[in-house]
C-alpha positions in Angstrom: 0.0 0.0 0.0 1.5 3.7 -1.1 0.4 6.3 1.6 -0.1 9.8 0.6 0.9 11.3 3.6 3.8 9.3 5.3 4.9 10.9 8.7 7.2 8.2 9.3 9.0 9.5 6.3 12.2 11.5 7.6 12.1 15.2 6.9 15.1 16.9 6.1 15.5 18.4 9.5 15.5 15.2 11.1 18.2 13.8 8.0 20.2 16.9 8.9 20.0 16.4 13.1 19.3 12.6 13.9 20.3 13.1 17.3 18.5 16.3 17.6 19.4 19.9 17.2 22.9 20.6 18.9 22.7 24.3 21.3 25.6 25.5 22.9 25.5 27.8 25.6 27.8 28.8 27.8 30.0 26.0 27.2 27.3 23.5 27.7 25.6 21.6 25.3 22.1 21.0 25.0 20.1 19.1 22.7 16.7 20.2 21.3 14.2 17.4 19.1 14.8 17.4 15.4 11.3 17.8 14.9 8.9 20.8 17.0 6.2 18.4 19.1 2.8 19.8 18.1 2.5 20.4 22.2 5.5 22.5 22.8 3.5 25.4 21.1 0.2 25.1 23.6 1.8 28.0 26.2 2.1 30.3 23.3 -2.0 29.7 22.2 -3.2 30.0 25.3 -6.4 31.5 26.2 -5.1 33.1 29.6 -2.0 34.5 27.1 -4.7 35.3 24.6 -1.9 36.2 21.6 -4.8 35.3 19.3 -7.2 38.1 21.0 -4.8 40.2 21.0 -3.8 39.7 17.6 -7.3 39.7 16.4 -8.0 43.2 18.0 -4.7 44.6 16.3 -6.0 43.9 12.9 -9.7 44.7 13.4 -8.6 48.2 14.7 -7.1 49.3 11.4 -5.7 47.7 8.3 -2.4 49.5 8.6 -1.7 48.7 12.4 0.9 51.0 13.6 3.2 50.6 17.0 1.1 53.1 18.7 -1.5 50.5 18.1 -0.3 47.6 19.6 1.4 49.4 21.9 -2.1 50.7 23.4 -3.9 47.2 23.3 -0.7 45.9 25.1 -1.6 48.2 28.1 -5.2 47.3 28.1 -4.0 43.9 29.1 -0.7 44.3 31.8 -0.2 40.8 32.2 0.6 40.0 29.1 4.5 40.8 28.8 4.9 38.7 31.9 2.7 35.4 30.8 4.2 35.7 27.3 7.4 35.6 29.0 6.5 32.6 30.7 5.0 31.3 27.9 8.3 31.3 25.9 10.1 29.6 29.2 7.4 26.6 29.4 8.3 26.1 25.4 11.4 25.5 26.2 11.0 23.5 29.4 8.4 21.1 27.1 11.3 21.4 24.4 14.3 20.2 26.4 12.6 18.6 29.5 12.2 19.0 32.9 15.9 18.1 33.8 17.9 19.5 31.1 15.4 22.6 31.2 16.5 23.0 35.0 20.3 22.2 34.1 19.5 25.5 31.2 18.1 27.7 33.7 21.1 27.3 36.2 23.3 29.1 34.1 21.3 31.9 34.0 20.7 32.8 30.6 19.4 36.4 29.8 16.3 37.7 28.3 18.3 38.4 25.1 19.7 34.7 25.3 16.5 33.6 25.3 15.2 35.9 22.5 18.6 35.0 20.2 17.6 30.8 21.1 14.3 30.9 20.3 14.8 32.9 17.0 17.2 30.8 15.8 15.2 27.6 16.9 12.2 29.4 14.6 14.5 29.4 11.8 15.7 25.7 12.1 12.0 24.7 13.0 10.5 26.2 9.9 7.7 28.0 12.1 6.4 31.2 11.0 4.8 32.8 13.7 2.9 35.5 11.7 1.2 32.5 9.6 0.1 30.9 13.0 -1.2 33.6 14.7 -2.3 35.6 11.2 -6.0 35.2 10.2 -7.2 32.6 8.4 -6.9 33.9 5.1 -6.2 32.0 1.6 -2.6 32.4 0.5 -2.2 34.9 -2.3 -0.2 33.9 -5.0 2.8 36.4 -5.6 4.1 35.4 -8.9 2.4 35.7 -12.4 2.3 31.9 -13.1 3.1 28.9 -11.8 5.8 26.8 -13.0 4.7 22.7 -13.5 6.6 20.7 -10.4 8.9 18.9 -13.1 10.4 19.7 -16.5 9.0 16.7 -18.0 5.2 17.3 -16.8 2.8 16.8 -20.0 -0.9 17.1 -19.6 -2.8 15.5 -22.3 -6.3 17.4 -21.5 -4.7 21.0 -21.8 -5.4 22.6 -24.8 -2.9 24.2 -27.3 -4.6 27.8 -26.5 -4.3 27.2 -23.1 -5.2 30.6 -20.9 -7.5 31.3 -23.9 -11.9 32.2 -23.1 -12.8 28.2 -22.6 -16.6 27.0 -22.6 -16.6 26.5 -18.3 -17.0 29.6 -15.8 -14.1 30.3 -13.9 -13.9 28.7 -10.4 -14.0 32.0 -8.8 -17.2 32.9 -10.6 
């Protein structure tokens, strides 16, 4: 049987870091999973964090949200630098573990450690925070055309005049 979807299949993260994703810091080494557990993001979409309420009220106040903007919903709700905060440390404690979170936290690291860790774990993760907390939106396309996913792709059924007024109603219509 062929599967369409095979999540046993190894992703190129997990090729590239079999043994998970090396961190050094402060002359210690840490390892973080190869692959981001669907969990480790639960802090972050919270409903006492409420990044999604917030979010939402952002872009329902104006469709060009300025600084000013967030800036004045961030004071309407005070607790949110410190439970986002938090937020980012239970990540990483569900990321690394209870024991090797506690070993990390010993040493101290700083708010701008933390910010430079988790950045760079975004990167290597693939996650794009704007696109999880953004509204539900289709994706535009940004290009003109699309290119066929190989250079030996033929399609029978399309017509030499391809692009050209055809007898059914566009999908949009």
């Amino acid at each position: 049987m062929s599967f369409v979807i095979d999540l046993d299949a190894a992703e190129r993260r997990e090729v590239q870091y079999p043994n998970g994703i090396p961190i050094k810091f402060r002359d210690e080494q840490f390892v973080y999973p190869a692959e981001l557990p669907a969990r480790a993001l639960d802090p972050l979409l919270s409903d006492e964090l409420d990044l999604v309420g917030l979010l939402g009220d952002v872009i329902e106040a104006s469709e060009n949200p300025t600084a000013a903007t967030v800036i004045d919903f961030l004071f309407k709700r005070p607790q949110l630098p410190r439970r986002f905060v938090e937020a980012i440390y239970e990540v990483h404690r569900t990321l690394l573990g209870k024991e090797e979170y506690e070993r990390f936290e010993s040493l101290g690291p700083s708010l701008p450690a933390y910010v430079r860790l988790t950045t760079g774990l975004i990167k290597v993760y693939g996650v794009d925070l704007g696109k999880l907390f953004g509204p539900g939106a289709s994706s535009e396309n940004d290009g003109e055309m699309s290119s066929p996913t190989s250079a030996d792709s033929t399609t029978d059924s399309t017509p030499e005049g391809s692009g050209a007024s055809q007898d059914s109603p566009d999908s949009s219509d």
